[in-house]
N, CA, C and O atoms as a GROMACS GRO file, in nm:
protein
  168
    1UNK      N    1   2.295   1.953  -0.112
    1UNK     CA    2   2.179   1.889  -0.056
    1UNK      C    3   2.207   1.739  -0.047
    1UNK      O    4   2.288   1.671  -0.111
    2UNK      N    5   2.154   1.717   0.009
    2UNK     CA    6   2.172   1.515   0.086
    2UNK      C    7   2.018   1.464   0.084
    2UNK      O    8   1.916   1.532   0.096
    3UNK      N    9   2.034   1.298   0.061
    3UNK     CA   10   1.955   1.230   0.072
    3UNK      C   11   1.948   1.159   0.176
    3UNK      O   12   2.009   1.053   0.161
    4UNK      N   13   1.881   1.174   0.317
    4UNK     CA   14   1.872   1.046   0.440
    4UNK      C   15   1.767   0.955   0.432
    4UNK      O   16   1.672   0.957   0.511
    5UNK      N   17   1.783   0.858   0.320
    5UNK     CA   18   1.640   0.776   0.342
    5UNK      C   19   1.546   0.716   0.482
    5UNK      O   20   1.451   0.640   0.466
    6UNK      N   21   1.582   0.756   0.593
    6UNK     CA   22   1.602   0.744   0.728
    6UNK      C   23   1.513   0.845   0.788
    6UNK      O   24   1.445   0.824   0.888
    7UNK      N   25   1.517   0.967   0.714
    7UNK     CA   26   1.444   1.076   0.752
    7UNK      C   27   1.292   1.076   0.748
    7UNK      O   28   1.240   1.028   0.648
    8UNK      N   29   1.227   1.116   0.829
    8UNK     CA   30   1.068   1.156   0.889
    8UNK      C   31   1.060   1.173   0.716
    8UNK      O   32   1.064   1.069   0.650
    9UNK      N   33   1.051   1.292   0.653
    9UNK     CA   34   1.008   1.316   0.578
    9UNK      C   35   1.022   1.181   0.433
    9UNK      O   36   0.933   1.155   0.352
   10UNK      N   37   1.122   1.135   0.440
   10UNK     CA   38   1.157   1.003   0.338
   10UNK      C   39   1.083   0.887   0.346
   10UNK      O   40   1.045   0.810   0.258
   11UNK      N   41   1.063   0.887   0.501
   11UNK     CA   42   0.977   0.755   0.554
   11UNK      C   43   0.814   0.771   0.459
   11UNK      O   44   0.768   0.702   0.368
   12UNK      N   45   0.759   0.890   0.528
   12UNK     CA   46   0.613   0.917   0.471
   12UNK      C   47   0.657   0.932   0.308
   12UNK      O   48   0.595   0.855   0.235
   13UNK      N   49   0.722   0.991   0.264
   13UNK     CA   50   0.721   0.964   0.118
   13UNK      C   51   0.693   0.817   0.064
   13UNK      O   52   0.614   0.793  -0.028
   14UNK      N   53   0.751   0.742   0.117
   14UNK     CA   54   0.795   0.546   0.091
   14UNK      C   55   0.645   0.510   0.093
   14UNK      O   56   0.585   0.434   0.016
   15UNK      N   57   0.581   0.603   0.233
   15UNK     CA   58   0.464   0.482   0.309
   15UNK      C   59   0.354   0.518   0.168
   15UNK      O   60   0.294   0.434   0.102
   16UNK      N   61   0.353   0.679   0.150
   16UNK     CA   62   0.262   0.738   0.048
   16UNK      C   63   0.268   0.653  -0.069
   16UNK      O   64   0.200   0.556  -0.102
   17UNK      N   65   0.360   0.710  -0.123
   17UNK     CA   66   0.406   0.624  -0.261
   17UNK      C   67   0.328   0.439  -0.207
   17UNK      O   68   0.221   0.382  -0.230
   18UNK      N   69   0.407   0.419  -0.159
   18UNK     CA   70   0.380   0.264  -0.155
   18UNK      C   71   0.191   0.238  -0.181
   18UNK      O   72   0.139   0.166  -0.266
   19UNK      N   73   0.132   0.314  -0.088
   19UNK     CA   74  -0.039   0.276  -0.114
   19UNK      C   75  -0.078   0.317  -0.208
   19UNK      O   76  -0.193   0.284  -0.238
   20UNK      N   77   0.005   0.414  -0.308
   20UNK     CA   78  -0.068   0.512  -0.429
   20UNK      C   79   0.012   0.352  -0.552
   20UNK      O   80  -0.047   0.329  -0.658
   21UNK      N   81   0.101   0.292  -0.527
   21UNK     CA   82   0.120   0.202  -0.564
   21UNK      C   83   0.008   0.057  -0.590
   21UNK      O   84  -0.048   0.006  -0.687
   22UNK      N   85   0.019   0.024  -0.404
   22UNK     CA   86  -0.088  -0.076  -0.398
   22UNK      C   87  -0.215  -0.043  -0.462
   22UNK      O   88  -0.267  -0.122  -0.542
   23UNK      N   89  -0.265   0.062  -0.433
   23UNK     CA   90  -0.427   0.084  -0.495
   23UNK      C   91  -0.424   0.108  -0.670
   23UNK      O   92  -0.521   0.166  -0.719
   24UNK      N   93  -0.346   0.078  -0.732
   24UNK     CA   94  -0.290   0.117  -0.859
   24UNK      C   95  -0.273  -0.046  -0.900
   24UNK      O   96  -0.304  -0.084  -1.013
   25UNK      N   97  -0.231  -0.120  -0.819
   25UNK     CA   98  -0.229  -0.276  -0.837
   25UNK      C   99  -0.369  -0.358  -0.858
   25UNK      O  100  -0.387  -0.457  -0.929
   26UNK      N  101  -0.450  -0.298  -0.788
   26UNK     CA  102  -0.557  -0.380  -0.798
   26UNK      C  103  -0.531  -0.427  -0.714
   26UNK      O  104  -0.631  -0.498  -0.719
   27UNK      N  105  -0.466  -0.471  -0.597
   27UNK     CA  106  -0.449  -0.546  -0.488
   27UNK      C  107  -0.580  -0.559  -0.392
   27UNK      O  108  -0.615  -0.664  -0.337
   28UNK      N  109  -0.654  -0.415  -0.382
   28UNK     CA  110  -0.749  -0.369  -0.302
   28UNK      C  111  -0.877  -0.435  -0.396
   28UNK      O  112  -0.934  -0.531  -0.344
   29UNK      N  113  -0.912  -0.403  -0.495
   29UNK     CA  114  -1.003  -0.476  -0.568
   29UNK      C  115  -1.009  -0.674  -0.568
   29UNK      O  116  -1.091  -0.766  -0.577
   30UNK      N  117  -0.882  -0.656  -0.555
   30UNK     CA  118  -0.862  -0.809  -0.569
   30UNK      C  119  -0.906  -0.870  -0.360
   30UNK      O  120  -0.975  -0.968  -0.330
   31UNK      N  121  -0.862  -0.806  -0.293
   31UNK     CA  122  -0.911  -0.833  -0.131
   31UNK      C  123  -1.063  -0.804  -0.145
   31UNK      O  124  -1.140  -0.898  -0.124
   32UNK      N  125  -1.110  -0.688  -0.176
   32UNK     CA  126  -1.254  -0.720  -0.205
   32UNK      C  127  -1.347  -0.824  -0.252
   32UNK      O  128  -1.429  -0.868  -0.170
   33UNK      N  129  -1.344  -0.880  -0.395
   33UNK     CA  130  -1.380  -0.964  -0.408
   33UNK      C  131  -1.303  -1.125  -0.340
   33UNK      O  132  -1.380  -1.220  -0.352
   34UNK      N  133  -1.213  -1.146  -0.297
   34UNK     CA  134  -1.200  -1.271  -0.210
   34UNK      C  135  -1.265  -1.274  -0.060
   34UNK      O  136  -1.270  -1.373   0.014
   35UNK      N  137  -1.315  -1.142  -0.030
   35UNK     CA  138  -1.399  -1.149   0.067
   35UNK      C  139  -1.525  -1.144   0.012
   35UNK      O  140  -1.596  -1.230   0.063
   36UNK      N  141  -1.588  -1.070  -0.078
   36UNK     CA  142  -1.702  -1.145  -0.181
   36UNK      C  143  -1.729  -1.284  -0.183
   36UNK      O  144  -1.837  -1.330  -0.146
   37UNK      N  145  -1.610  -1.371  -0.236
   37UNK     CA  146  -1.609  -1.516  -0.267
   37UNK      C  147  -1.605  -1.599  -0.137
   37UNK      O  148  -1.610  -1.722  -0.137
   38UNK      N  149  -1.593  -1.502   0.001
   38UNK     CA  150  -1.552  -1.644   0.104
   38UNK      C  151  -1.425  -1.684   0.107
   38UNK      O  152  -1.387  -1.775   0.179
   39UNK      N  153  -1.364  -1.630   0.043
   39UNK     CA  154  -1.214  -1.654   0.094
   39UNK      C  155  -1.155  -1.638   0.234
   39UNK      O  156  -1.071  -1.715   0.281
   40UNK      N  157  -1.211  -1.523   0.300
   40UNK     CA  158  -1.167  -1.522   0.432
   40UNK      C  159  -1.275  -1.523   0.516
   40UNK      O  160  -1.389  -1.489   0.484
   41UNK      N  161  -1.228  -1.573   0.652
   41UNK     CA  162  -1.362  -1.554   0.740
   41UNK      C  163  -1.297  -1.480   0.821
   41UNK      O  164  -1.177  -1.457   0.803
   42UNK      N  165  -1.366  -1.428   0.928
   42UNK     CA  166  -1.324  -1.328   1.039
   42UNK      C  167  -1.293  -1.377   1.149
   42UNK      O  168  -1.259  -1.304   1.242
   0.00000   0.00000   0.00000
């Protein structure tokens, strides 16, 4: 068996992983409240 990190199926693994990551950071909590505070405008 082989690894193609290149592959359809490898890609969506990366993208998955990666947001089960970010939302695990607090990253998303943390964009929430700076739009709470006025940090960004639209």
């Amino acid at each position: 068996m082989t690894y193609d990190a290149s592959s359809p199926g490898a890609i969506a693994y990366m993208t998955v992983a990666r947001e089960i990551a970010r939302r695990g950071s607090g990253e998303a909590l943390n964009n929430l409240n700076e739009l709470n505070n006025g940090a960004h405008t639209a």
